[in-house]
C-alpha positions in Angstrom: 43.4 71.5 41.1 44.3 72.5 44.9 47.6 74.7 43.4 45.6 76.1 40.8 42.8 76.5 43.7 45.7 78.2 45.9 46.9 80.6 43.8 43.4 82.2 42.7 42.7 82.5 46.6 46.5 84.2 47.1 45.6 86.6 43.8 42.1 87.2 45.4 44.0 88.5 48.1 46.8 90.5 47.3 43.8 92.5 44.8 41.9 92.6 48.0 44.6 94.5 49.4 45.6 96.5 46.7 41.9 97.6 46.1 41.0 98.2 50.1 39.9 101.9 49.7 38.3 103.2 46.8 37.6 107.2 45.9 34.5 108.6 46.9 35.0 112.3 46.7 37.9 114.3 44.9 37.9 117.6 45.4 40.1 119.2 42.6 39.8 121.6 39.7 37.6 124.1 38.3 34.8 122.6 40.8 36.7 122.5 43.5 34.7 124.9 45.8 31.1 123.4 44.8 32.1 120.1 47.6 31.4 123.0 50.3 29.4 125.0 52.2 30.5 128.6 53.1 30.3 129.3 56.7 29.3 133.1 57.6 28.3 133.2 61.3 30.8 135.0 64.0 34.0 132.9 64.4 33.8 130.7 67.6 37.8 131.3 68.7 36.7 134.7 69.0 39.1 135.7 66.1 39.1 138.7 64.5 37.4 137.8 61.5 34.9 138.1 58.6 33.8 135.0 57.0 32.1 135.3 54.0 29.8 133.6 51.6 30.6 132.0 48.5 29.2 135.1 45.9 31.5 138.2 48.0 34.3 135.6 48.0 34.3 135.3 44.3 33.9 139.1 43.3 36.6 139.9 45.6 39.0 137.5 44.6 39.3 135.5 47.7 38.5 132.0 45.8 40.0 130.5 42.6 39.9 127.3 40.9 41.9 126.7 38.3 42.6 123.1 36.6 45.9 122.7 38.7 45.4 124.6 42.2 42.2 125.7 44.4 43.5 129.3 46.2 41.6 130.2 49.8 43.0 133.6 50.3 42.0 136.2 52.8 42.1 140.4 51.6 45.1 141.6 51.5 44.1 145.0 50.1 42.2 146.7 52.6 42.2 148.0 56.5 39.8 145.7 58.3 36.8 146.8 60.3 33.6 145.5 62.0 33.7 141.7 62.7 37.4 141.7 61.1 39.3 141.0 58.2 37.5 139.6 55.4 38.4 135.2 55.0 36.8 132.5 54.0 35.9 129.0 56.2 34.8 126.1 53.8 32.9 123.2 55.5 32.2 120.1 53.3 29.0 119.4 52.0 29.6 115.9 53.0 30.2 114.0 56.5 32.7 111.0 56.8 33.0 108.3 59.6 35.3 105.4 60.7 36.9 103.9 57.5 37.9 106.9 55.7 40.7 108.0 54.5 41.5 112.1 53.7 44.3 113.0 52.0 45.2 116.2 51.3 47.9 117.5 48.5 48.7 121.0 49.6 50.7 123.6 47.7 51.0 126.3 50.3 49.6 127.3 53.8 48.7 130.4 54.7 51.5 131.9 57.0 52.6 135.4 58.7 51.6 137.2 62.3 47.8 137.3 63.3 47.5 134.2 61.2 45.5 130.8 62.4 44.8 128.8 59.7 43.7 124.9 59.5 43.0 122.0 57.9 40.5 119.9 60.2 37.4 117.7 60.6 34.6 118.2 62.7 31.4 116.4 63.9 28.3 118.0 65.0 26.7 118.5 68.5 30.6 119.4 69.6 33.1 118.4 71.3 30.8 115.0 71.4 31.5 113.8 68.0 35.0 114.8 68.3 37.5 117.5 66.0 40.8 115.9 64.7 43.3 118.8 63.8 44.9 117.6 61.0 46.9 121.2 60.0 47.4 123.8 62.4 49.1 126.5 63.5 49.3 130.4 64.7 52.1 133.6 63.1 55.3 132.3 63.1 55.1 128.8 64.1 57.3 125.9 62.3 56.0 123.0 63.5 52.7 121.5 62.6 49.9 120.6 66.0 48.2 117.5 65.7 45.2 117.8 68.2 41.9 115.4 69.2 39.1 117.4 70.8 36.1 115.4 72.7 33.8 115.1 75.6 34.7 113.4 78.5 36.4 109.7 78.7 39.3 110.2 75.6 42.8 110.6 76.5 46.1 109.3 75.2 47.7 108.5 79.0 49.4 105.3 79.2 49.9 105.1 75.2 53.5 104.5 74.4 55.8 107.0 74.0 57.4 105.6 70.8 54.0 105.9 69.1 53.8 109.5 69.2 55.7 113.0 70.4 53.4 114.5 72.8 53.0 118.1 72.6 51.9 119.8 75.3 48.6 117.5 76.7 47.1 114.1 77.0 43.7 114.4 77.9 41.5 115.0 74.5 38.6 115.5 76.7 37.8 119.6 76.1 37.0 120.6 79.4 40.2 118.1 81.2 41.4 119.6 84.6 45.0 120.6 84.5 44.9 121.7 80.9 43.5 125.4 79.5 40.0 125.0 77.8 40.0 123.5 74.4 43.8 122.3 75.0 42.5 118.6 73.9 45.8 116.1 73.3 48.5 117.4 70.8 51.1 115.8 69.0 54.1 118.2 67.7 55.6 117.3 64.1 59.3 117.8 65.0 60.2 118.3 61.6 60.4 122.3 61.4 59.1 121.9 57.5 55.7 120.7 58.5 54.8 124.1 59.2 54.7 127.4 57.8 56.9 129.2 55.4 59.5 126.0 55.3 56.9 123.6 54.3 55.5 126.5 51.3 59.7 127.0 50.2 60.2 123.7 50.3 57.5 123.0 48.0 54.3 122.0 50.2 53.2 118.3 50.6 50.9 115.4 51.1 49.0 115.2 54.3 47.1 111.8 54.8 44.7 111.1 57.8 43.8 107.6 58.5 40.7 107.2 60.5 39.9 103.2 61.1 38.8 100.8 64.0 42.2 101.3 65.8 42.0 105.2 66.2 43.6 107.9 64.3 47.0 108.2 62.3 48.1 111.4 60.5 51.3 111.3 57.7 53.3 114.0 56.1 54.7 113.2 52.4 56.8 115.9 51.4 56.6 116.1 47.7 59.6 114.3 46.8 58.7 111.5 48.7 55.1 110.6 48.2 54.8 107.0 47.9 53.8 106.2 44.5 50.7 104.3 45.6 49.3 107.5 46.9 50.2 109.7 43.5 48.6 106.6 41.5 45.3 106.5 43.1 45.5 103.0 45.3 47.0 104.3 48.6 47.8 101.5 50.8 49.0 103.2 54.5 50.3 99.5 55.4 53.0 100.4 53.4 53.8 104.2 54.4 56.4 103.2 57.8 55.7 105.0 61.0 53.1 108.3 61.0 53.6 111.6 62.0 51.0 111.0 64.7 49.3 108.2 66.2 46.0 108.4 68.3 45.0 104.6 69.4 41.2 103.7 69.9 40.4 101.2 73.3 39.2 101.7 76.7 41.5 105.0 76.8 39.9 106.5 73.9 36.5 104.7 72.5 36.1 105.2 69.1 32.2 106.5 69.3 34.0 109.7 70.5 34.6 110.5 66.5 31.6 110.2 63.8 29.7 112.0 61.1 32.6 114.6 60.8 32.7 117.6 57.8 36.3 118.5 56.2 36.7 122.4 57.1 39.6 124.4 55.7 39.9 128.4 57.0 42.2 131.0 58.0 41.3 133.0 61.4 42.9 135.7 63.1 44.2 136.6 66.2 41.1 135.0 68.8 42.0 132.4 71.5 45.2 131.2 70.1 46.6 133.3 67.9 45.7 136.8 69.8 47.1 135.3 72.9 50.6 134.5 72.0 51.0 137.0 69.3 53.8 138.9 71.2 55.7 135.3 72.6 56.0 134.6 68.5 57.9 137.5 67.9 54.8 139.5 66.7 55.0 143.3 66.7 51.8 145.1 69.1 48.3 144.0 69.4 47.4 141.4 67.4 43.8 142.8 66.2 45.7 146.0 65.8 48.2 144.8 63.5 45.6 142.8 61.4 43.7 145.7 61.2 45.8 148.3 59.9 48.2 145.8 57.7 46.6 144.1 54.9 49.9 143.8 53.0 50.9 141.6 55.3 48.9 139.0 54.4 49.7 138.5 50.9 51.2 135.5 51.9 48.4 134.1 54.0 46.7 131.9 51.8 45.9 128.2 51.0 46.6 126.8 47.7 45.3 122.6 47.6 46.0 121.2 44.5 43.5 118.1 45.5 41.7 116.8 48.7 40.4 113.2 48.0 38.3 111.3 50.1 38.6 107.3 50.1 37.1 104.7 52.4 37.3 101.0 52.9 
């Protein structure tokens, strides 16, 4: 009776593990676009852009949903004016907290000079409930930036070195003397195909962002090696080895620095980041200039998700 006793307890267990996130949200297919809201107001990075709502998006081809893919594309037809070029900024209709996991099955990132796109979350009232940069990146960059943004009292000093590349920055706090505004702490993906027109060529990937009671973990899964527990629907990150990026909760970092945060997915252009080392990335001009007067250019510039799936413990 105690064996028998024993093993249903050990069974109970290793389901418990198997089964410790469930889906909430999956945002795929034909419906893909009705999980968000379409932000119009004036880009806050000061890019030089036109976001657009969901109806001018549709008539002028800038959204698609077929069953496979979801396509986020900017116009690529004509020479901008007024607030910029025309692009979309989607912001989920739904907020996620501590306990989630996002995982994101992208195709293809939008790439080229005067681009900024990314793949983010956000809470509201910002920086105070905190911004995790999951994708992100400006013209011709190749490696993917990592990034916490938050008020006061986060930063990743003292955290061991083997548990993530720094960047550039340490203190996550927005406003952190020594670093330029909205630096917040970065972590660098040294793989070159984490970002850009190597990760679209070699055939896009899985990113998968953590968020639990000890902080913040971000993986990359190129497609030929997605662990098969992700592809079947029961991801367990116990089993996925070392992340991309690591960003501990404690006295460094509390985690009531992160809550109630949207998934947001746009493309910008040229603005704080972008604009400003346009000409150090090989760029040709003025950034607004060339975004301007070149819509061929950004043929290429476009997001192409073939799910984003939302689970939580």
């Amino acid at each position: 009776m105690i064996a028998r006793l024993s093993a249903s307890i050990l069974t109970l267990q290793l389901i418990s593990t198997v089964a410790a996130f469930r889906l909430v949200d999956s945002f795929s297919g034909p419906g893909f676009f009705d999980n968000f809201d379409f932000f119009t107001a004036d880009d806050p990075t000061h890019g030089y852009v036109d976001y657009v709502d969901r109806g001018t998006a549709q008539s002028q081809g800038l959204i698609q949903a077929t069953g496979q893919q979801a396509f986020i594309r900017p116009d690529s037809t004509n020479v901008a004016s007024g607030r910029g070029r025309k692009s979309v900024r989607l912001q989920s209709k739904k907020t996620y907290n501590q306990g989630s996991l996002i995982i994101a099955d992208v195709a293809h990132m939008p790439v080229g000079c005067g681009t900024w796109p990314a793949f983010w979350t956000v809470g509201p009232n910002w920086p105070n409930s905190g911004e995790i940069d999951i994708i992100e990146g400006v013209n011709t960059q190749t490696q993917n930036l990592l990034t916490l943004h938050t008020s006061a009292g986060c930063t990743m000093a003292g955290v061991g070195r083997d548990q993530w590349a720094v960047a550039d920055s340490l203190n996550c706090d927005v406003n952190a003397p020594g670093q330029f505004a909205n630096q917040g702490c970065a972590s660098r993906d040294s793989n070159t195909k984490s970002y850009g027109t190597d990760f679209n060529n070699n055939g896009g990937g899985v990113y998968a962002t953590l968020w639990d009671a000890s902080g913040i973990k971000i993986y990359l899964f190129f497609n030929d090696i997605v662990p098969a527990d992700v592809r079947n629907g029961n991801p367990n990150p116990a089993g996925w080895g070392r992340p991309t990026a690591v960003f501990p909760f404690g006295n460094n970092c509390p985690a009531s620095h992160f809550a109630n945060h949207q998934i947001v997915i746009n493309t910008a252009f040229c603005g704080d980041w972008a604009g400003a080392v346009f000409g150090q990335n090989g760029c040709p001009g003025n950034c607004v200039d060339f975004v301007r007067n070149n819509p061929g250019a950004f043929r290429d510039a476009y997001w192409a998700f073939k799910s984003v799936k939302v689970y939580q413990q």
